[in-house]
N, C-alpha and C positions, 0 to 999 in steps of 0.2 A: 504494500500500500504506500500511495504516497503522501506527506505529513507538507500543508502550502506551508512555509517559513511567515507567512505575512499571522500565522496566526500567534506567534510570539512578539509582533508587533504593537507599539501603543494602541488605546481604548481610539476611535477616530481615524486611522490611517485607512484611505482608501483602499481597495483591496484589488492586486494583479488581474488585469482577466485574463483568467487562466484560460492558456490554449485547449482546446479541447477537441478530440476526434471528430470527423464529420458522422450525422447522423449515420446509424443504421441503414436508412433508407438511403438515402445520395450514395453510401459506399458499394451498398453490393453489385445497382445497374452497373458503379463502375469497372467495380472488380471484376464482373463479369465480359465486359467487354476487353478488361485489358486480357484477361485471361484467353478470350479467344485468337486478338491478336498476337498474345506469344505463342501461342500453338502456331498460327498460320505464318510467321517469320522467320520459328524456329527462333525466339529470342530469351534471354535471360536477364531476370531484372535485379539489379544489386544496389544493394541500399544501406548508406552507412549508418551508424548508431544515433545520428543528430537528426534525421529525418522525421518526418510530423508519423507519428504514429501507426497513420493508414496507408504510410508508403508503405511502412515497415511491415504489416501484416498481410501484403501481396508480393512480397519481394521472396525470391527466389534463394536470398543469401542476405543475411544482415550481419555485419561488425566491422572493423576496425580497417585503417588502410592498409597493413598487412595482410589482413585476414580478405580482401577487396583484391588486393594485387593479385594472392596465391588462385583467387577464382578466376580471374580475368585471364591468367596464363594458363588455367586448366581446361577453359568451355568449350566443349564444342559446338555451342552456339555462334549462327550466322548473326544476330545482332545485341548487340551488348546494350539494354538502358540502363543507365549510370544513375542512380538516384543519389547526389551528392555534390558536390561541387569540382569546380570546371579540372581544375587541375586533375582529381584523380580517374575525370571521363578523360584526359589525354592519357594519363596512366595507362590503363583501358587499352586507348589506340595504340598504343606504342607496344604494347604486347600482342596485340593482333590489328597489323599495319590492314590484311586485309579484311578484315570486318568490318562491316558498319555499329559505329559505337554513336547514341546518344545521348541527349542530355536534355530533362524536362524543360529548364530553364538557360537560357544562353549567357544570361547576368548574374547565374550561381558561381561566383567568386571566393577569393580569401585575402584576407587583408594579410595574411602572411606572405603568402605568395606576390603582393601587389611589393613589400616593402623590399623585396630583391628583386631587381632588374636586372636583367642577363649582364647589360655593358657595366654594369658599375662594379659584377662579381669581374668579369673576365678583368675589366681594371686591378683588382685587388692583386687579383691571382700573379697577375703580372709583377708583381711587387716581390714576390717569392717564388724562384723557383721549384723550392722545394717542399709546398704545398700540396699537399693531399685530401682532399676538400670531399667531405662526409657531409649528404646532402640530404636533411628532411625531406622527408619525399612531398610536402606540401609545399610546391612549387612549381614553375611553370616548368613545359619539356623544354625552350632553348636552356633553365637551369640545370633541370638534370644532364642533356648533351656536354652542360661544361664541367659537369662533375667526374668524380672515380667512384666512390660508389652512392646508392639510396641508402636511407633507412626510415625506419615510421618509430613510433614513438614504444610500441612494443617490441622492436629489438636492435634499440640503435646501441645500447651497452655492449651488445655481442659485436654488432659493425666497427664501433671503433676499438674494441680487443683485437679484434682480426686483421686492422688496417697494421698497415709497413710501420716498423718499430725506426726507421731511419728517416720517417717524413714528418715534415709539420701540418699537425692537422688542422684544417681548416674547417668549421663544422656551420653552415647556415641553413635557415635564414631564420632559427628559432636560437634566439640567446638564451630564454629559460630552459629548453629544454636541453640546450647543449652544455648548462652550466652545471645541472643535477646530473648528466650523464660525466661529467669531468667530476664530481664527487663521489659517483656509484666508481670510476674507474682508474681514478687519481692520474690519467693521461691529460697533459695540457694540450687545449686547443684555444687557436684563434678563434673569437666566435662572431661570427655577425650581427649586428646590435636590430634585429627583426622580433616581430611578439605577435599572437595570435588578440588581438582586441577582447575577443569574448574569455581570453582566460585569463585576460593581466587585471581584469576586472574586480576578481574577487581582496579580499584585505584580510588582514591576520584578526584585526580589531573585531571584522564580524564574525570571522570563524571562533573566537573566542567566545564570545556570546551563545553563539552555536551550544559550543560544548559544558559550558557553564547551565544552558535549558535544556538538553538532553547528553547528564554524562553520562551514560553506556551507550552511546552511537558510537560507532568506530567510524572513522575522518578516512576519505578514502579521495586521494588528490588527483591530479593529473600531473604529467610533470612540466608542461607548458606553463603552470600557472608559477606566479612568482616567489620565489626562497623563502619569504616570511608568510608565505600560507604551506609550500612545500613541509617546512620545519614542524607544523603542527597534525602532519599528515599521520595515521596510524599505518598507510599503504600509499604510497603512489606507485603509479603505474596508469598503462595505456587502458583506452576504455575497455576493451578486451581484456585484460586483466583483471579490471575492476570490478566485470561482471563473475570472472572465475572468483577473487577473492570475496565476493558476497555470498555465492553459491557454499563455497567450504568454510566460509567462518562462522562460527557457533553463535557469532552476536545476532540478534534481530531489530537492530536498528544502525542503520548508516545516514551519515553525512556526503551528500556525492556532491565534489567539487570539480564539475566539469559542464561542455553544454546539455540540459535539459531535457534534449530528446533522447538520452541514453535509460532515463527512469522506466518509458513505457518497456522497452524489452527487461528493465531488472525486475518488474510488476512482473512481467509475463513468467519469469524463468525463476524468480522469490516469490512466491504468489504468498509466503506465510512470513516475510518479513516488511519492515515499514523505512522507505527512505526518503532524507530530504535535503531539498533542493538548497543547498550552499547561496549566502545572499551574496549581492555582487556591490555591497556598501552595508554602513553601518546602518543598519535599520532602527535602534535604540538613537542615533544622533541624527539621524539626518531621516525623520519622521514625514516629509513632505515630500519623500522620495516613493514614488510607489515601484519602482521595483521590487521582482520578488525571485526573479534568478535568471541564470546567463543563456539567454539564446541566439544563435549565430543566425544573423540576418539572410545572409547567403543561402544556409540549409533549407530556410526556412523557405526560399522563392518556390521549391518544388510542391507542387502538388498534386493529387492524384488526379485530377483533371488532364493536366498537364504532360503525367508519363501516359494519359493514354493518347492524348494529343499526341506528342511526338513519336508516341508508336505509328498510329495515323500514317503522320506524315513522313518517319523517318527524317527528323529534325526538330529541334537543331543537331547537326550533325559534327563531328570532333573530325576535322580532317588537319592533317598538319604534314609540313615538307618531309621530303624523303630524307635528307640528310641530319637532320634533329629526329628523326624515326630510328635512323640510324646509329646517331651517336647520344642520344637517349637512354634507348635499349641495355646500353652494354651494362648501364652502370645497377638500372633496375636487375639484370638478370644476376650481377655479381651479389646484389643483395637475395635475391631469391637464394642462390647459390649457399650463401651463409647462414641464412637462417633454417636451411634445410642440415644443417650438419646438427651432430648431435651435441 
């Protein structure tokens, strides 16, 4: 179950409208159409963890950009719907050049990805030859072309153990999350001064509060989000993680400090424990704030209207040069590569 944070808030604070599923009735006509047109496409629909809930409950595969990559390189479907944003629909493309890969929404972006520009990394890089540049895979594909290898947030530990012990690691375009991987692995890296908006959101000040109104929740972080909420974490890790570590831990109440569409699948797969939504400010001081937790504008453009729209239409469609297909790839597959070892 999930517990709205707005309900530990002062007597008078307006209250979040909560996102809530499309009816019953609006979802099924739709789900029934998109379901005829993945039969008739031959298509598969993949859906990340921040998704509005009724993507999530027709999607073919829901979780993490890892767990997104390893489906995309395995389908043998002719058209891929990417239920997520734009960058891990190129993802997508780049592991199946000849596929048709879509995207519900053409303006589902990331402000991570916006805060690194190809020319300013290849500037950097220039600076060092001997740069070895470990690349959150939440980026565009000319960034990954300029990289050595990917990683996603649930195994970038492993990636940078495994990188050349005689390079200097370069690690963008997430500073938090490349900061807590240089504490999980005491390796220094250069890091790219990039932050995901929806996760640098949250503050220690409220996560205290948090735990001060519910202390038996276990704090369960992301590692995007910044060191002084990191530090109060009982788990961080990727949102794939986070649903493993709810799953096997004995507690039955969590704090989940990450974006908000991840709740509807820990309902689905906890159906007997209770979580809640991390505020993304101090809600005891700043009482005129109605926020009530961190949703990623971007994720949010998709809807199920939408993916069956662009089943429809076969568009918007993720088309990109041959030679960023090319030198993209390599670095995706080196990560695939790694995280398949034991």
């Amino acid at each position: 179950m999930m517990i709205d944070v707005t309900e530990i808030q002062p007597t008078g604070v307006d209250r979040f409208p909560v996102r809530r599923p499309l009816p019953r009735a609006e979802v099924e006509p739709l789900a029934r159409e998109i379901f005829a047109l993945k039969k008739q496409l031959n298509a598969v629909i993949l859906a990340h963890n921040y998704q509005v809930p009724e993507i999530q409950d027709i999607a073919d595969y829901v979780g993490d950009s890892l767990g997104l990559s390893q489906q995309a390189a395995a389908t043998p479907a002719d058209v891929i719907v990417f239920c997520g944003v734009h960058f891990m629909a190129e993802t997508a493309k780049i592991l199946n050049p000849d596929k048709i890969v879509v995207l519900p929404d053409k303006d589902a972006g990331c402000s991570l990805e916006e805060s690194c520009p190809a020319d300013q990394l290849a500037a950097l890089q220039k600076t060092n030859p001997n740069f070895y540049t470990v690349t959150y895979i939440n980026c565009s594909a000319a960034v990954k072309a300029l990289s050595d290898v990917i990683c996603t947030s649930g195994n970038a530990v492993k990636i940078v153990e495994a990188s050349p012990w005689d390079k200097d690691l370069l690690f963008v375009p997430d500073e938090n999350l490349g900061a807590w991987v240089m504490e999980q692995t005491g390796r220094p890296m250069t890091l790219w001064q990039g932050s995901c908006y929806a996760h640098v959101e949250f503050r220690r000040d409220s996560l205290l509060r948090m735990r001060e109104q519910f202390p038996d929740a276990k704090v369960v972080v992301h590692p995007e989000s910044l060191r002084e909420v990191r530090d109060l974490a009982d788990a961080v890790c990727s949102t794939e993680k986070m649903i493993t570590y709810c799953k096997t831990s004995p507690a039955k109440q969590f704090v989940i400090v990450t974006e908000s569409g991840i709740i509807h699948r820990m309902q689905k797969e906890c159906p007997d424990k209770e979580f809640l939504c991390a505020p993304t400010f101090d809600v005891m001081r700043l009482p005129t704030d109605n926020c009530r937790c961190s949703e990623c504008k971007f994720m949010k453009l998709n809807t199920l209207e939408k993916v069956r729209d662009c089943m429809k239409q076969l568009a918007p469609r993720i088309e990109l040069p041959e030679p960023i297909l090319q030198r993209a790839r390599r670095p995706i597959e080196r990560m695939l590569e790694i995280s398949a070892r034991s």
